[in-house]
N, C-alpha and C positions, 0 to 999 in steps of 0.2 A: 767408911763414908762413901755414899753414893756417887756417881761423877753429877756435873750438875746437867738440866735436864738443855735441851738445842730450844734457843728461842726459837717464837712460831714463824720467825721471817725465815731463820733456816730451816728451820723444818718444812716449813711452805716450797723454798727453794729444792730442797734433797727430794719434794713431791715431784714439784716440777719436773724436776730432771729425767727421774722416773718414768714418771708420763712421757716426755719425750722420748725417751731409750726405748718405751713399749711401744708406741706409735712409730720407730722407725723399724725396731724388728717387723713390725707387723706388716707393714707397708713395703720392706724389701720380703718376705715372706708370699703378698700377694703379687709380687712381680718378677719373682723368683716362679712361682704357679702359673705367670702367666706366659714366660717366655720358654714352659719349657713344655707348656700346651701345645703349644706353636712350632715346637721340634727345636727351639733353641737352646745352646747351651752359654751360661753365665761363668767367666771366669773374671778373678784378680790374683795380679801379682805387688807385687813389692816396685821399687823402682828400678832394679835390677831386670825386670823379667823372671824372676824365681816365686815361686806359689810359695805359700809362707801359711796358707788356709786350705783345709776341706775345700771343694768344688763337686758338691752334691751332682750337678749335672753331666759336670764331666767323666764325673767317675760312674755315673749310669750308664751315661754313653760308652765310655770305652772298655768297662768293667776293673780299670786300676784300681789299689789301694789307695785311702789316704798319702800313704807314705809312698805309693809309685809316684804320688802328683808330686810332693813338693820339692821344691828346686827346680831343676831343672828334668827332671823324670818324666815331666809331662809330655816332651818332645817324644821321646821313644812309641807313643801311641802312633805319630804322626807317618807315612809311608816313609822308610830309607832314601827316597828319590828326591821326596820334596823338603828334607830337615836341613838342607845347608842353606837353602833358596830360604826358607822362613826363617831360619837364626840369622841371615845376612837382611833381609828384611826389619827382623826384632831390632837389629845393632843400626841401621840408620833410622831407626823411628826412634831410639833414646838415641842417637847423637843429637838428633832436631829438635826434640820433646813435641812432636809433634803428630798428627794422627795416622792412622795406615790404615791398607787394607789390602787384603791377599788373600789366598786360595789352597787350601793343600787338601792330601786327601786323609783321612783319619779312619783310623781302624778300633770297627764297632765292638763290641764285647763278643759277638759270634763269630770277629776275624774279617768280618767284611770290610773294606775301604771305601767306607762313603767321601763322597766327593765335599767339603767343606769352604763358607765363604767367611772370613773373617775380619771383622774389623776394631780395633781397637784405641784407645783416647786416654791420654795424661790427666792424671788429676796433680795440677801445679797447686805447690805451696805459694803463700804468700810472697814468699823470697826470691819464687823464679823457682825455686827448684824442683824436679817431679817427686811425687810423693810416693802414686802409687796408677799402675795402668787397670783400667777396667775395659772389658769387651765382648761380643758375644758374637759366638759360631754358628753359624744357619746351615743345618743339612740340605744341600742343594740338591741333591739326590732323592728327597722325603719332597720338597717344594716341589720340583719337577713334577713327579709324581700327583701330585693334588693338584696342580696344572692340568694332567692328564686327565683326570678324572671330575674335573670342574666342565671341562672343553666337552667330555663326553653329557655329563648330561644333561649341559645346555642341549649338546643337538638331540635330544629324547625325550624332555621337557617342554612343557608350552607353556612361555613365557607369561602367560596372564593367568592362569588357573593355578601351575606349577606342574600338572598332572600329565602321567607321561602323552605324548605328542602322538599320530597318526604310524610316523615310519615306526616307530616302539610297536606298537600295537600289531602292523604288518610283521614284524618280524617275531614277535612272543606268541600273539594268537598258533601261527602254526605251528611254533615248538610246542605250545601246551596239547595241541591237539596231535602232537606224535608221540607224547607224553600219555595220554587219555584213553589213546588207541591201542598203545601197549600194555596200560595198565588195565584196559576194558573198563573204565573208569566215566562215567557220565563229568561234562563241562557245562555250563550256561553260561551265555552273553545276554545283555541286559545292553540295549540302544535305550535312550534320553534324549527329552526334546525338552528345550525352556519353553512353555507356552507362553503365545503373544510377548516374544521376547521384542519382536520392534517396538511394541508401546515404551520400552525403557530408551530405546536408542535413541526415539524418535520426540520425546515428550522430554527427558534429562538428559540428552545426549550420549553418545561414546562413551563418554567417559564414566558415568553410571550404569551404562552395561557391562563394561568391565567390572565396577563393582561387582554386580549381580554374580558376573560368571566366575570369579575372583571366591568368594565366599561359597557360591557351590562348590567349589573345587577342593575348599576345603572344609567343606564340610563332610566333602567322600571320603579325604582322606584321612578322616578322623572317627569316621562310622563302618569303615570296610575293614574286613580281614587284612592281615597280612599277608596273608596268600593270594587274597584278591588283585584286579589289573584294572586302574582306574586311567579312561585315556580321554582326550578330548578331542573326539571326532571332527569338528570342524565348524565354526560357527556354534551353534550353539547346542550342537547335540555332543555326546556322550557316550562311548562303548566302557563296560564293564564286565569284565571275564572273571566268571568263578571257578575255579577248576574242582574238582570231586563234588561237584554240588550238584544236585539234580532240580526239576522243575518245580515239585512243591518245595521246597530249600529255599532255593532263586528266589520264586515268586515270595515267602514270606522276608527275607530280605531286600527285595525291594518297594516291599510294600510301609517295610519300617524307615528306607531312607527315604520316601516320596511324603511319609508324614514329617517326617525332621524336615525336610526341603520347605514344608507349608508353613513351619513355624519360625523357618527363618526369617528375619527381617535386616534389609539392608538400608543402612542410611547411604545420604549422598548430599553432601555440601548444608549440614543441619538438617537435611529434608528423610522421614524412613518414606522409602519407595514400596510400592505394594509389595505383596507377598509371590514368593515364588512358588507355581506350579508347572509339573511335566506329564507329558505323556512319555507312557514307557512301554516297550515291546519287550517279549522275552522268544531266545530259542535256546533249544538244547543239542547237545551231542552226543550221540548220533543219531537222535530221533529228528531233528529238523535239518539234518545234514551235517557231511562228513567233511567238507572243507571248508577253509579261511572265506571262500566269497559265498556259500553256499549259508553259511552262518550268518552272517549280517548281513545277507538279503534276507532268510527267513525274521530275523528280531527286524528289520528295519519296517519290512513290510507289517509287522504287528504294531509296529510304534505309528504309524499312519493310519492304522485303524483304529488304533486310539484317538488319535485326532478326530477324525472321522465321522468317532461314536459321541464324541463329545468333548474332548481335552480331559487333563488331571484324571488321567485312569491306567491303567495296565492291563495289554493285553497279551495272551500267550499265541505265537504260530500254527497256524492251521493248516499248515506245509504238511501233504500226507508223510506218515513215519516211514523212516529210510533205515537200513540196516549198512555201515562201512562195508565194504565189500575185503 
């Protein structure tokens, strides 16, 4: 005889449930992805302080087995100096049931001691009693770091365009070009002017010039090589360094970002602003000169006879040709 079958209110219920158990896997799954993006590591224990679970993170971090984490095993990752200081730490956060937070250093799966900040929080039962503690470790050592590297290139970045800044370009232009020189390798810079860029300043203000310079900026650095050096000279011009490119190269490269420039169109507070056009200069190396100022006078001075001739055009330097000495 068959058993009989779950009415549909239980069976509706045993759905439910279901569905909930998969929507929280899933949802500690993506928060599990995202704290460990972030260089963090997720751990729980029991109410004791003893791992009782896998800790997927920890155990990437520090290269333990399962069975090195649980119990109390997991301290042994922790440096000799600082495991009396964090168990006397552990033992007055469960006397208090209350939350902590400390520091040790933790040794990574290659042996290294990263410096670690952690803090940890009681999951109380109904009763008052703790159930279970959950917490998560931040490599301070990984944070610092991307600190360092955040701070650098803000000062190499210009903030409204995003593209590297003036001091970037003084210090890269001349590595590339000792680079160039050794490799006997031709270079092109490529000078940029927004034309009648004050009609934008002056008719929608500031603040839809930025727009303007904002969407060129990325629009270079979405149509340039990899290799390429996008900088933003200053107001509203533009240096661009190609390194192994020579002057027919150049010029059909910026003949193709000065058409995407035309077909840009930028809004600004519901309103699209005219269309962006430049004049552009080209020089090369070492045919229009063999240093950092010697280069962006010959391309600057082309880019003012673009103006000159007429705006929205390209012209190449007419700098007699020089040979590096």
């Amino acid at each position: 005889m068959s058993p009989p079958s779950p009415s549909p209110a239980a069976a509706q219920a045993v759905g439910m449930d279901r569905s909930a158990e998969d929507a929280r896997r899933r949802a500690e799954q993506r928060y599990r992805a995202l704290v460990a993006a972030i260089g963090q590591i997720v751990w729980t224990t029991d109410a004791n302080g003893e791992v009782i679970e896998d800790l997927p993170e920890w155990r990437a971090f520090t290269g333990q087995s399962p069975d090195d984490i649980k119990g109390s095993g997991w301290i042994v990752a922790l440096h000799p100096e600082d495991r009396d200081r964090t168990a006397a730490v552990w033992a007055a956060a469960r006397q208090r049931r209350g939350a902590y937070e400390t520091e040790y250093r933790l040794r990574r799966h290659d042996g290294e001691y990263r410096h670690v900040s952690v803090r940890g929080v009681p999951i109380v039962a109904e009763d008052g009693s703790v159930r279970e503690w959950v917490g998560i470790c931040t490599d301070m050592t990984a944070v610092q770091a991307r600190m360092v590297e955040e701070l650098r290139a803000q000062a190499v970045r210009d903030p409204v365009t995003g593209l590297f800044n003036r001091q970037y370009l003084d210090e890269t232009l001349a590595r590339e070009l000792r680079r160039a020189r050794r490799r006997r390798a031709p270079l092109s810079l490529i000078m940029l002017d927004i034309d009648h860029f004050k009609i934008f300043n002056d008719t929608w203000g500031h603040a839809a010039g930025d727009e303007v310079l904002k969407a060129l900026g990325k629009l270079l650095r979405a149509t340039m090589r990899g290799s390429d050096i996008a900088c933003r000279y200053g107001g509203e011009e533009f240096v661009l360094v190609l390194p192994d490119t020579d002057l027919a190269i150049a010029l059909q490269s910026v003949e193709r970002i000065c058409r995407e420039i035309k077909r840009k169109r930028c809004s600004y507070r519901g309103q699209t602003l005219p269309s962006i056009a430049v004049s552009a200069g080209i020089a090369q190396y070492p045919r229009h000169g063999a240093l950092s100022a010697e280069l962006l006078r010959a391309a600057d001075e082309a880019m003012y006879a673009a103006k000159r001739a007429g705006r929205d055009r390209i012209e190449v330097s007419t700098r007699p040709e020089r040979r590096p000495s």
